[in-house]
C-alpha positions as CSV (number, residue, x, y, z in Angstrom):
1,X,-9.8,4.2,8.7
2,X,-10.6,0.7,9.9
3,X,-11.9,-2.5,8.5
4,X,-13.4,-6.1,10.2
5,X,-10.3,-6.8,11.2
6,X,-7.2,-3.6,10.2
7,X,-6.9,-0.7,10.2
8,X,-4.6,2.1,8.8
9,X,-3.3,4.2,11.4
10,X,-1.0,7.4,10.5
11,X,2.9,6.1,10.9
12,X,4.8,7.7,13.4
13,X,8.4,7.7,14.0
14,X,9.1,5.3,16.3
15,X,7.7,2.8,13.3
16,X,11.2,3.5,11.9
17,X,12.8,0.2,12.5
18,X,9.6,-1.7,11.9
19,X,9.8,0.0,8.7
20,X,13.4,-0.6,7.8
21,X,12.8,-4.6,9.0
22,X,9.9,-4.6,6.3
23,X,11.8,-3.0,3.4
24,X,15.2,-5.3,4.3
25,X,13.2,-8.5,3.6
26,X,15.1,-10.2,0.8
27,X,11.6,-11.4,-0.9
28,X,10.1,-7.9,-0.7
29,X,13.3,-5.9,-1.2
30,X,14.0,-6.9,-4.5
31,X,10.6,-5.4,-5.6
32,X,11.4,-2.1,-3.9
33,X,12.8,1.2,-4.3
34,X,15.7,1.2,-2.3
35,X,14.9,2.9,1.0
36,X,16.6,3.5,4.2
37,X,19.1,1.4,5.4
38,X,19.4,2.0,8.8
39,X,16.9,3.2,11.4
40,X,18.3,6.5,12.0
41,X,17.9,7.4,8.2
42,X,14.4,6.0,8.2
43,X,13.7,8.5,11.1
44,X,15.2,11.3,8.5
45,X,12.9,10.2,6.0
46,X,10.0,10.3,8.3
47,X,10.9,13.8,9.6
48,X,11.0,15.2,6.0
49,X,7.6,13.0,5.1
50,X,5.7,14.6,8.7
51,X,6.0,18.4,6.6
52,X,5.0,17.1,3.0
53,X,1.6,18.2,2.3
54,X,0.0,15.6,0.0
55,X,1.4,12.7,1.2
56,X,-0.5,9.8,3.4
57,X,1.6,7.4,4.9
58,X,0.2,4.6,7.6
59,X,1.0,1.8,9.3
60,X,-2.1,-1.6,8.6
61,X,-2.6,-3.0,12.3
62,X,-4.5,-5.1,13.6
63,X,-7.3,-4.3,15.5
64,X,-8.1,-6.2,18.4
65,X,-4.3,-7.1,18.6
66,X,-2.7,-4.1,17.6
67,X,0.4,-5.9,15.7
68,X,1.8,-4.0,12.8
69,X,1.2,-5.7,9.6
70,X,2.7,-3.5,7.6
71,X,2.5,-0.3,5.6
72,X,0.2,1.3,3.0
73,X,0.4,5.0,1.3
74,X,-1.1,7.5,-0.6
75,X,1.3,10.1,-1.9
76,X,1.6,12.1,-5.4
77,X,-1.8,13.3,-5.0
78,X,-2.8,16.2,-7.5
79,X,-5.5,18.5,-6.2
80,X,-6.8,19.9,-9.4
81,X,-6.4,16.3,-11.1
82,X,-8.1,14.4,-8.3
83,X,-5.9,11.5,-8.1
84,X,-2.8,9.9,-6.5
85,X,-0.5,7.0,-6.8
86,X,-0.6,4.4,-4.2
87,X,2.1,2.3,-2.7
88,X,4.8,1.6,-0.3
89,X,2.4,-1.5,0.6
90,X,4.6,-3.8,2.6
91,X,3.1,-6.8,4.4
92,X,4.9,-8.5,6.9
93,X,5.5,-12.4,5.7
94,X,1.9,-14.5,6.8
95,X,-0.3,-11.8,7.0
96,X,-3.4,-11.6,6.4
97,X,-4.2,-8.2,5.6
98,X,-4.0,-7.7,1.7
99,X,-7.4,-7.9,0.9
100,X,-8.4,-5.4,3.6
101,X,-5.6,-3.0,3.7
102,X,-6.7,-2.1,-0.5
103,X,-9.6,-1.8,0.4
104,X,-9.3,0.5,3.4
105,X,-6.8,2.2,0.8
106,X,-8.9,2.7,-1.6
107,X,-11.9,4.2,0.6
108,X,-9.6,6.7,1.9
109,X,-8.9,7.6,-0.9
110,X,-11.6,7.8,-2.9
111,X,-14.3,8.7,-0.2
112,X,-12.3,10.3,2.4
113,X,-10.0,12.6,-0.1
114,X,-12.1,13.0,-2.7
115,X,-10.2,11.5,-5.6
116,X,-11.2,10.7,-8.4
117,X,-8.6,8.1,-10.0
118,X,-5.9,6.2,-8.1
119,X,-2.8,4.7,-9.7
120,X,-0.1,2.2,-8.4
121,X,3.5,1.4,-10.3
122,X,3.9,-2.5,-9.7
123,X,7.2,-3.8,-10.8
124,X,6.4,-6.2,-14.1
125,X,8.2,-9.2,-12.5
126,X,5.8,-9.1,-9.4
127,X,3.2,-11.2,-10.7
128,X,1.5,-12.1,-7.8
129,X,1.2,-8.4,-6.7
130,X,-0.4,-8.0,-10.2
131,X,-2.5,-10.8,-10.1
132,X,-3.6,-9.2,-7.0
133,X,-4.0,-5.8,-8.8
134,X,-6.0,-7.6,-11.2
135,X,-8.3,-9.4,-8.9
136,X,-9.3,-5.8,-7.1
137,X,-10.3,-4.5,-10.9
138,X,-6.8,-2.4,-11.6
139,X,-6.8,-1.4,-14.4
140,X,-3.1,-1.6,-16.6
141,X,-2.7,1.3,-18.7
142,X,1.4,1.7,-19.4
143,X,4.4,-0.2,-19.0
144,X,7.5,2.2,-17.3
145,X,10.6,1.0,-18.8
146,X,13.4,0.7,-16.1
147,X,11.2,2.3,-13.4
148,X,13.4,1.0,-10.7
149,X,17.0,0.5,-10.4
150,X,17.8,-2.7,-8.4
151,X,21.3,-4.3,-8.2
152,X,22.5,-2.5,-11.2
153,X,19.7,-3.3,-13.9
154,X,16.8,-1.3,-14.4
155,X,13.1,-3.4,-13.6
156,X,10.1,-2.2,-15.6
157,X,7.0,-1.2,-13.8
158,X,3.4,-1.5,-15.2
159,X,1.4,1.4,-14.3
160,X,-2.5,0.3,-13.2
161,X,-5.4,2.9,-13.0
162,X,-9.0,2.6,-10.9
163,X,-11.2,5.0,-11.1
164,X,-13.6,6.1,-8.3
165,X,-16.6,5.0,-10.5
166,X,-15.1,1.8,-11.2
167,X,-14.5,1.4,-7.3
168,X,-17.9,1.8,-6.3
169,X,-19.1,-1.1,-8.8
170,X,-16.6,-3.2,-6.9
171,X,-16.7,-1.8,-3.2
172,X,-19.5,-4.1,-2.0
173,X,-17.8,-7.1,-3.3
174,X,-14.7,-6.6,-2.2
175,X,-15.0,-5.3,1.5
176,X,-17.1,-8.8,1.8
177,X,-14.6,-10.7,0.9
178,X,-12.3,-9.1,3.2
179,X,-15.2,-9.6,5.9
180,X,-15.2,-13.3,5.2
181,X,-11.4,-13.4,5.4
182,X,-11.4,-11.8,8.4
183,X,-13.9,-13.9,9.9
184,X,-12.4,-16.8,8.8
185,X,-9.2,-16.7,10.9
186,X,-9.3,-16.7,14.9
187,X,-7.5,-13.8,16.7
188,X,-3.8,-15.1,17.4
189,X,-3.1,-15.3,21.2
């Protein structure tokens, strides 16, 4: 799937350690389900996630470049209920994917899978990445009380929903706005 600018590419494993160097950033970890701590168990994980039907896991790059920006997925997915949870969306500090990435999320899933609803579980101290949420028409419709255990205390998560009718009011508007972005910047040398 690919945008002005990214695209999603399927993750492979020797995107391990850029992986494990995303989920070890302090800023980001704190926000995160504890993953693996070493590149040989993020290998494991990856091995075990390449024969999971269901799941969608790839890598945002960009495109003229091809630097990893980070990663984007859609797992969870229920056939029969046509929709899945999206998440392990990681972006590398500076980047300028966020914008693009959702959106090149949410037309995979939505147009490419067939879903018909798409959820994400945002921890409730993140307010950027809800404000973000918010800005792309997420709708929040639960609170999960101590979704994630970090440090020894459990964070709550607030559950957003966006429908695939809801997602086609917005498409148009968004994918501009991450073609303006996109154009606004100059390829880095």
């Amino acid at each position: 799937m690919e945008g002005p600018a990214f695209r999603l590419r399927p993750v492979r494993l020797y995107d391990a350690a850029f992986i494990v160097q995303l989920r070890s950033d302090p800023e980001r970890a704190r926000y995160l389900h504890p993953g693996a701590a070493d590149v040989p168990a993020q290998e494991r994980w990856l091995r075990d996630y390449f024969d999971r039907p269901g799941d969608y896991y790839f890598v945002i790059e960009h495109r003229a470049t091809g630097v990893r920006e980070g990663t984007a997925g859609i797992y969870n997915a229920d056939p029969e209920a046509r929709h899945a949870e999206w998440g392990r969306w990681i972006l590398r500090r500076g980047s300028l994917a966020a914008v693009e990435s959702a959106c090149l999320v949410y037309r995979l899933g939505f147009e490419a899978l067939g879903l018909d609803s798409m959820y994400c579980r945002t921890i409730a101290d993140n307010a950027s990445a809800l404000a973000f949420h918010d800005s792309f028409g997420v709708q929040r419709v639960r609170r999960l009380h101590h979704h994630l255990k970090h440090e020894g205390r459990g964070l709550d998560a607030i559950e957003g929903r966006l429908t695939r009718k809801r997602w086609m009011t917005l498409r148009d508007n968004l994918e501009n706005k991450a073609a303006r972005a996109a154009a606004s910047w100059s390829i880095p040398a």
